[in-house]
SEZA-474674 format. One record per residue (C-alpha): residue in three letters; x, y, z. Coordinates in steps of 0.25 Angstrom, whole numbers, padded with zeros to 4 digits, always signed. Layout:
N
alaXYZ;...
end
This chain:
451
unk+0057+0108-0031;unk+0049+0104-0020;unk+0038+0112-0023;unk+0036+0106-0038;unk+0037+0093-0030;unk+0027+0095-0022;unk+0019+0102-0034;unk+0020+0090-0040;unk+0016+0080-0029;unk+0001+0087-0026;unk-0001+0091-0039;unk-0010+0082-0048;unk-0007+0080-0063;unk-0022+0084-0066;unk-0028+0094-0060;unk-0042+0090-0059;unk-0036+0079-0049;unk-0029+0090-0040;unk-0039+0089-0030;unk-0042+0076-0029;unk-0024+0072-0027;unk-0024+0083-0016;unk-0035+0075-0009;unk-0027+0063-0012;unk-0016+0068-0006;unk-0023+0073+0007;unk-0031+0061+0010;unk-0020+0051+0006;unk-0012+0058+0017;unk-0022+0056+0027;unk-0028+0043+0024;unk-0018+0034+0033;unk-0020+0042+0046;unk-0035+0048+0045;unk-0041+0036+0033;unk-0054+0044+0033;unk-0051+0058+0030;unk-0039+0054+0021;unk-0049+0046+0012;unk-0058+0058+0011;unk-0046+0064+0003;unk-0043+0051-0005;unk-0059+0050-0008;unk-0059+0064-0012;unk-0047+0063-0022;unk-0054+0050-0028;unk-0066+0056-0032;unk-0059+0066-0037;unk-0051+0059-0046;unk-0065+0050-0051;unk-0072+0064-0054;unk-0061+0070-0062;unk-0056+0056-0068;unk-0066+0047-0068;unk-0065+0046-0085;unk-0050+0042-0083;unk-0055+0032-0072;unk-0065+0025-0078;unk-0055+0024-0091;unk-0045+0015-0084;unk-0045+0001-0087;unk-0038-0004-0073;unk-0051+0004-0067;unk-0060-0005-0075;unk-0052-0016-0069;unk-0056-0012-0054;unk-0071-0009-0061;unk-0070-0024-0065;unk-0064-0028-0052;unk-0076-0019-0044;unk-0087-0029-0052;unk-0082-0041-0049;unk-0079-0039-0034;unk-0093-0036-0033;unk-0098-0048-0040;unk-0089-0055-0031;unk-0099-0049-0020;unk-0111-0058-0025;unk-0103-0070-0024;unk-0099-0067-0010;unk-0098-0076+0002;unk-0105-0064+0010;unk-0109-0054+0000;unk-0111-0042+0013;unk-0097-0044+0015;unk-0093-0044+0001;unk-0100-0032-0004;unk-0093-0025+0007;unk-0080-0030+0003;unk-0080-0023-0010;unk-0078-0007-0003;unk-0063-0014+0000;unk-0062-0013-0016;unk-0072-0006-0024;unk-0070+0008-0018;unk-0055+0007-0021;unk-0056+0004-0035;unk-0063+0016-0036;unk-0051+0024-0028;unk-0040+0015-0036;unk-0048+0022-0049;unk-0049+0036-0045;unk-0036+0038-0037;unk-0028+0032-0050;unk-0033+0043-0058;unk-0030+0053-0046;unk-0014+0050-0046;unk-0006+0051-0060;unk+0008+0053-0056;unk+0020+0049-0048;unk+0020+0062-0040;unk+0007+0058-0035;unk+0011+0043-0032;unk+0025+0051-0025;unk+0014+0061-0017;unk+0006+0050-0012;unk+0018+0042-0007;unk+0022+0054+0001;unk+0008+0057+0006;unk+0008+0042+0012;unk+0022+0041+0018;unk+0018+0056+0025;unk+0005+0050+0029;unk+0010+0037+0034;unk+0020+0045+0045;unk+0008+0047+0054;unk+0003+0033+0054;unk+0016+0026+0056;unk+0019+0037+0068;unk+0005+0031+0076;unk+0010+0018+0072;unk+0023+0020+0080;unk+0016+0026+0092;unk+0005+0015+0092;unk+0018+0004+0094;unk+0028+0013+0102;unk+0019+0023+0110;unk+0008+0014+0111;unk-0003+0023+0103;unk-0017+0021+0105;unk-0028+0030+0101;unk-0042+0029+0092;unk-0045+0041+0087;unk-0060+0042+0080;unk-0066+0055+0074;unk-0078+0056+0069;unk-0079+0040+0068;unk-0068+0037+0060;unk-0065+0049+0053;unk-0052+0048+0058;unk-0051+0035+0066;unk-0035+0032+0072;unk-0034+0019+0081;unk-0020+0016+0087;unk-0019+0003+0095;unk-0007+0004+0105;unk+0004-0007+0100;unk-0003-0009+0086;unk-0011-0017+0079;unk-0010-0027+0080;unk-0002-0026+0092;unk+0013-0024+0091;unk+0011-0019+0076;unk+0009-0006+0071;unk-0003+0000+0065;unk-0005+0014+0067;unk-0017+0019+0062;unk-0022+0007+0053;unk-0030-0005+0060;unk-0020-0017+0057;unk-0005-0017+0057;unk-0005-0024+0044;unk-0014-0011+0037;unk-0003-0001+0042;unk+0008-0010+0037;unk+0003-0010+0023;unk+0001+0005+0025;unk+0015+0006+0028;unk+0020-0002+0016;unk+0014+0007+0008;unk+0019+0020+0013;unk+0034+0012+0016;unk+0035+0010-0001;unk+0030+0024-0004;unk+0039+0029+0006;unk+0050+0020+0001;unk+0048+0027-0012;unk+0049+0039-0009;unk+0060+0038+0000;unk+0068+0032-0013;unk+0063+0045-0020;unk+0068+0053-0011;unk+0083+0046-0009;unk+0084+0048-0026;unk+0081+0060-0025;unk+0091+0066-0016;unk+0101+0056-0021;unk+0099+0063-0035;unk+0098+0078-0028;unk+0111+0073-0020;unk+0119+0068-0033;unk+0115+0082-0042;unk+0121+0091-0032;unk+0114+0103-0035;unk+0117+0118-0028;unk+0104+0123-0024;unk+0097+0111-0020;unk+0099+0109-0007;unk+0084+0113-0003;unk+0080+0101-0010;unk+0091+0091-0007;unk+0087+0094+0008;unk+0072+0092+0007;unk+0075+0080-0001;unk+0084+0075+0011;unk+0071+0080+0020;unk+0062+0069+0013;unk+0071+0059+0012;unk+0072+0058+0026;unk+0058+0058+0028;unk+0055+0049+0019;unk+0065+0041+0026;unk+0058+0041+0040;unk+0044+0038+0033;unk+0050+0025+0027;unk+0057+0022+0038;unk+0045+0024+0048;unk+0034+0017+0039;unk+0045+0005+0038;unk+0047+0005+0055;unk+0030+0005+0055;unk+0030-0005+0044;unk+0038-0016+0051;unk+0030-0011+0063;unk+0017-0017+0058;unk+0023-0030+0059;unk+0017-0033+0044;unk+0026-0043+0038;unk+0016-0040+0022;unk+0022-0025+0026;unk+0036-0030+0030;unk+0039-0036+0018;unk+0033-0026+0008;unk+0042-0015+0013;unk+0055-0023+0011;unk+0050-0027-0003;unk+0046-0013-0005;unk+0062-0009+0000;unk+0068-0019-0009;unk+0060-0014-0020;unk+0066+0000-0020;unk+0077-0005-0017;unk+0077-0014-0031;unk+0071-0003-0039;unk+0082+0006-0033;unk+0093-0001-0036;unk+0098-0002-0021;unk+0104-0013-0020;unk+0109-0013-0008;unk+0095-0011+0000;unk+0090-0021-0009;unk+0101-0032-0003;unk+0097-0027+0012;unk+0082-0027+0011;unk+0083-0041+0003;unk+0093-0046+0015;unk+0084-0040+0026;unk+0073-0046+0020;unk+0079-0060+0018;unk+0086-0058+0034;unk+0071-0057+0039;unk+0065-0067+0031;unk+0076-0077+0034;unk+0074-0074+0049;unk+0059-0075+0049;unk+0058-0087+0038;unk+0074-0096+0036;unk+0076-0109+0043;unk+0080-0109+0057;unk+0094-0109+0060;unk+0095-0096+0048;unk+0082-0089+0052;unk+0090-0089+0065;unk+0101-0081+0062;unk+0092-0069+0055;unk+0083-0069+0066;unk+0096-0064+0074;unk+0095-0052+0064;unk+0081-0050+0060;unk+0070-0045+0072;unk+0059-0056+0076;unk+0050-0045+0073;unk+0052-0049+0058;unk+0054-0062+0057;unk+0044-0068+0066;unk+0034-0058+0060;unk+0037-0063+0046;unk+0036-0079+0049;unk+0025-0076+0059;unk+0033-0080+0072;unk+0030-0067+0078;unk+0016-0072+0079;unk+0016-0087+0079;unk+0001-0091+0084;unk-0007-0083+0074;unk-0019-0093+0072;unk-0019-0100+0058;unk-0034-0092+0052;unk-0023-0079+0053;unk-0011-0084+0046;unk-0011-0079+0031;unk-0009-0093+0027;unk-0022-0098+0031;unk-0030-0084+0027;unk-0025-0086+0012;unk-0027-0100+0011;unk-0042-0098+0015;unk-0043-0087+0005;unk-0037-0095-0006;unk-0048-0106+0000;unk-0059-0096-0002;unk-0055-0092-0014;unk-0053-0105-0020;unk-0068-0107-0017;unk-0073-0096-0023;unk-0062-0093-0035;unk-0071-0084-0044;unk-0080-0075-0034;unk-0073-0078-0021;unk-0081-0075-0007;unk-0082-0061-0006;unk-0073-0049-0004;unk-0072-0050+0012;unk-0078-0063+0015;unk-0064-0068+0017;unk-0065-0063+0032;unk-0080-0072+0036;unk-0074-0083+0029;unk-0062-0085+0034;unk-0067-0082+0048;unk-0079-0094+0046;unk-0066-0104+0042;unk-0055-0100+0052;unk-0064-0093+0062;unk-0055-0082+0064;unk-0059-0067+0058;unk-0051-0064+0046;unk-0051-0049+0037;unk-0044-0054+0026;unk-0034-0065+0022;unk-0021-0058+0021;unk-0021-0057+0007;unk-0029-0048-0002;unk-0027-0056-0017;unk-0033-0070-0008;unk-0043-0063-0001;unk-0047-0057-0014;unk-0048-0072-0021;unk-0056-0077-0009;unk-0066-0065-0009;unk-0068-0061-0023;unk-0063-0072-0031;unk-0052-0074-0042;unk-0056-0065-0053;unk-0059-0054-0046;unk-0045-0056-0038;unk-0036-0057-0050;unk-0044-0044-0057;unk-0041-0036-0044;unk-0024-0042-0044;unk-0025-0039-0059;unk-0028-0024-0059;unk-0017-0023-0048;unk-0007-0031-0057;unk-0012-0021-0067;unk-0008-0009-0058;unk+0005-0015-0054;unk+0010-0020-0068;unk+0006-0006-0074;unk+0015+0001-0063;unk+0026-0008-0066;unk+0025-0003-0080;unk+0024+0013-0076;unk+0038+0010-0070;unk+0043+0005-0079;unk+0041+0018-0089;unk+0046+0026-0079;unk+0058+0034-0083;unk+0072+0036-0074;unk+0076+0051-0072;unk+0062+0059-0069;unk+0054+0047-0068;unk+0062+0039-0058;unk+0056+0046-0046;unk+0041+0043-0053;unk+0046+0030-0056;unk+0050+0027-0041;unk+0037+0031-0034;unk+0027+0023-0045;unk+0037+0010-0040;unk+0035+0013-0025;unk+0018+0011-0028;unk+0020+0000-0037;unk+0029-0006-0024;unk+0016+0001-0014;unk+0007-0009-0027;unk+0017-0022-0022;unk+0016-0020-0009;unk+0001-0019-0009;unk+0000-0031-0016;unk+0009-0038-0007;unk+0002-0033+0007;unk-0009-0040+0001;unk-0005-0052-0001;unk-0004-0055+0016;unk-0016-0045+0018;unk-0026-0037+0014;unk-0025-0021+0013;unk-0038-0018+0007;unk-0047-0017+0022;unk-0040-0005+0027;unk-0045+0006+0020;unk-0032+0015+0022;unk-0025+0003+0016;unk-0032+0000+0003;unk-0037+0012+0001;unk-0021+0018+0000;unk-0019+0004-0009;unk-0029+0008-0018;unk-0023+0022-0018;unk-0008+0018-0021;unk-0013+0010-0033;unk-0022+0018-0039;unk-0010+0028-0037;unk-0002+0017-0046;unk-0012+0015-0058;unk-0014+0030-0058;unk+0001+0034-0061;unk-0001+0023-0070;unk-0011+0027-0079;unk-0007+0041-0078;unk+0008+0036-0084;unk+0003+0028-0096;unk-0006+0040-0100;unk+0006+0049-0099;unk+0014+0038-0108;unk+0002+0037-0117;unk-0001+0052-0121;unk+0017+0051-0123;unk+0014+0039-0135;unk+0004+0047-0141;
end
């Protein structure tokens, strides 16, 4: 059983991609700790994928979408506040699309989207261990080989301080990281509870081999969760905080638990009560609910932030440039000399990809861009919904933990921007290219069963 399991997890449905989903495999694996050498892998799989499916590839519609979406980012360019800057901007997109293209063509099944998830929660053990010793031990060390080959910084407390990082360069990139690999995780913990219920309830003489490795899993799939959720709350990211209890709430819905549903919705409520309710109520819950929480989420934990860095006054100054320039905007990345010119305080983005995107690169290229991820999300929405119960549950299950990795994404952005770290966006890209693949490769399938 386990051996046509894991059969199944490296093996690719077409052979002539074989190599290209082994070095997939390997360079996702090492991509958080060591971004160099793990995107050698990913880079190598990709142009794989192009040379062997470049016909398929070129045939897709959506993939004409980000074709059309390339041309006008780059007329965007010419209209540009500072056209250097601009032009520069463009290699936080264009490269991508080409990856979101070539990768979708690379993963065609549920086993590879379950694969990837378990390569991810493996690869994020490390990361979240040097997160706990730069808070706890008080870790430092740079590391630099060959320039930045492989390139580890760990700033002793954090960064910033009093917040865990790990490896990445913000708090904030780790903990949207971590929401990633916390709703993989998630799902496939759920898997994994399913499955050895249903093992437990058929009873079976002869299976005790499996029942117990099943058991093995389980609890550590429990330890990943529970470490990557202890990291997350870590990174004092309030975006990440309340991702992951939507995320919980989610399974629990789709589960049917009701019970976990009534304690995530009332712990959720306690917190928000404490941080937000009047007074004399917010009182009472405060007695319950760490000041860690609460004053984090109505921003008493850090009560003299000057007004040029509150989100408030970023999106409002974005939503004033864009009003300026509705049809071209100001250029991709000339959000940051603008708003430093205004509020004389340096500023990397506004907190908000979809604004900064209306500011930068004007309205109609900004509601292409949201419409070919409507398009993504809406067609997933419909691969679940022809899913089947019985064999198909378990497939069923790890398309709905992307689709909630989709969600999440979207969310994260809308109080930051992920797309400047390259390990971040280029996993992003990744995870929804892994989506429209599955996608594709479903209503294919479905298609040839018509005929």
């Amino acid at each position: 059983m386990l051996g046509d399991c894991l059969k199944t997890a490296f093996r690719h449905p077409n052979p002539s991609l074989q190599s290209s989903w082994n070095y997939a495999q390997l360079g996702l694996l090492i991509f958080p700790l060591i971004p160099f050498i793990g995107a050698v892998g990913i880079v190598l799989a990709i142009l794989g994928a192009w040379f062997t499916q470049y016909r398929t590839i070129i045939r897709r519609p959506l993939h004409w979408g980000f074709v059309l979406l390339s041309v006008l980012m780059l007329v965007t360019v010419s209209f540009a506040y500072n056209k250097t800057v601009a032009f520069l901007g463009l290699f936080n997109f264009l490269p991508f699309f080409f990856v979101f293209a070539s990768f979708s063509t690379l993963i065609q099944t549920p086993a590879q989207l379950r694969q990837m998830s378990w390569i991810l929660v493996l690869s994020s053990l490390p990361v979240v261990i040097l997160g706990f010793g730069q808070l706890f031990l008080n870790w430092s060390f740079k590391i630099r080989i060959l320039w930045f080959v492989v390139e580890w910084e760990i700033e002793p407390g954090g960064q910033p301080l009093g917040r865990m990082a790990s490896v990445f360069m913000y708090a904030n990139i780790l903990a949207g990281y971590l929401m990633i690999v916390f709703i993989l995780g998630i799902g496939l913990w759920v898997e994994s509870y399913g499955r050895m219920r249903r093992q437990g309830e058929q009873g079976k003489q002869g299976e005790q081999g499996k029942k117990r490795l099943s058991h093995l899993w389980f609890l550590f799939l429990t330890a990943a969760v529970i470490a990557n959720f202890v990291a997350l709350i870590l990174t004092d990211s309030r975006n990440a905080w309340a991702i992951a209890i939507f995320a919980c709430l989610a399974y629990a819905l789709y589960e049917g638990w009701q019970i976990l549903v009534t304690g995530v919705t009332g712990i959720a409520a306690s917190v928000l009560a404490a941080a937000f309710a009047p007074l004399p109520v917010a009182q009472l819950f405060r007695k319950v609910v760490p000041a860690f929480f609460w004053a984090r989420l109505n921003d008493q934990l850090y009560p003299d932030r000057p007004l040029a860095l509150l989100r408030k006054t970023q999106w409002q100054f974005a939503l004033s440039l864009a009003q300026q320039r509705p049809w071209t905007g100001w250029g991709l990345r000339n959000f940051t000399s603008l708003y430093e010119a205004q509020m004389h305080i340096w500023l990397g983005h506004p907190h908000n990809l979809f604004l900064m995107l209306f500011a930068e690169t004007g309205f109609p290229t900004t509601l292409l861009f949201c419409g070919l991820l409507v398009w993504i999300f809406i067609a997933g929405v419909q691969l679940l919904q022809r899913f089947k119960f019985g064999d198909e549950a378990e497939d069923k299950l790890i398309c709905f933990s992307y689709l909630l990795v989709f969600a999440g994404l979207v969310l994260f952005n809308t109080v930051d921007v992920s797309l400047f770290d390259f390990r971040f966006n280029t996993l992003s890209w990744l995870l929804l290219s892994a989506i429209s693949g599955v996608i594709y490769r479903y209503n294919q399938y479905q298609g040839l069963q018509v005929k």
